[in-house]
N, C-alpha and C positions, 0 to 999 in steps of 0.2 A: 324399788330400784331408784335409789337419788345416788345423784350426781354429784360431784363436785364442782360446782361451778365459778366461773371468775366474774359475773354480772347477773345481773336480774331485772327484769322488765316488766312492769305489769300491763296487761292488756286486757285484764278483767272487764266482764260487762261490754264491751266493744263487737260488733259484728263483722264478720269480712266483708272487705280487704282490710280493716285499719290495724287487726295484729300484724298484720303482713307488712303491712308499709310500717308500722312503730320497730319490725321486730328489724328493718333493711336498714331504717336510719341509725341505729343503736347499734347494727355488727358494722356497720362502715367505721363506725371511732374506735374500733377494738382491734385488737391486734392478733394476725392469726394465731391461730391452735389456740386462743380462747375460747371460754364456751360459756355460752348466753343462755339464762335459766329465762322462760318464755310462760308467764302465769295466763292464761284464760280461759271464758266459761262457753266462748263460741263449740259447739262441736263442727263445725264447719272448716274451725283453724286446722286441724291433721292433716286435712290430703293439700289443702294448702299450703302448709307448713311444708309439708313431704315435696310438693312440687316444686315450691319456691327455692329449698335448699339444691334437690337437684338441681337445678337451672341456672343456681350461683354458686354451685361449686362448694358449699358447708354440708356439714355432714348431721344428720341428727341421730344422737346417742340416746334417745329412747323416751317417751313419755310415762306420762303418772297422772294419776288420776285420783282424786283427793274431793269430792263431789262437794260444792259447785264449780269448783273450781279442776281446769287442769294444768298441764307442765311438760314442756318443752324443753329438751337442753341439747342445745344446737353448737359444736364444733365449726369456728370459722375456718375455711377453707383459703 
């Protein structure tokens, strides 16, 4: 399942919270209905990712998994 996406972020090797706080500062300069490709190897990022979007109102259009690494691609809202 890839995405098309309009940016890319990597957050590899990083533990939560810092994909979370990399992925908030990077969709604030983007323009809605973008969508933000979100690289990391935390398994921890998903429910995070899932909650943080809930919360601010983007959408996440599905993950991938590509071992070590994974992929977010998040709809700004």
């Amino acid at each position: 399942m890839s995405c098309e996406y309009t940016e890319s972020l990597d957050a590899s090797w990083q533990l939560c919270p810092v994909p979370i706080l990399m992925t908030e500062e990077r969709i604030k300069e983007m323009k809605k209905g973008a969508v933000l490709r979100v690289v990391f190897t935390d398994p921890g990022a998903v429910p995070d990712l899932e909650a943080w979007c809930a919360a601010a109102g983007h959408r996440i259009l599905g993950f991938e998994n590509e071992k070590p690494r994974s992929f977010a691609y998040i709809r700004k809202g």
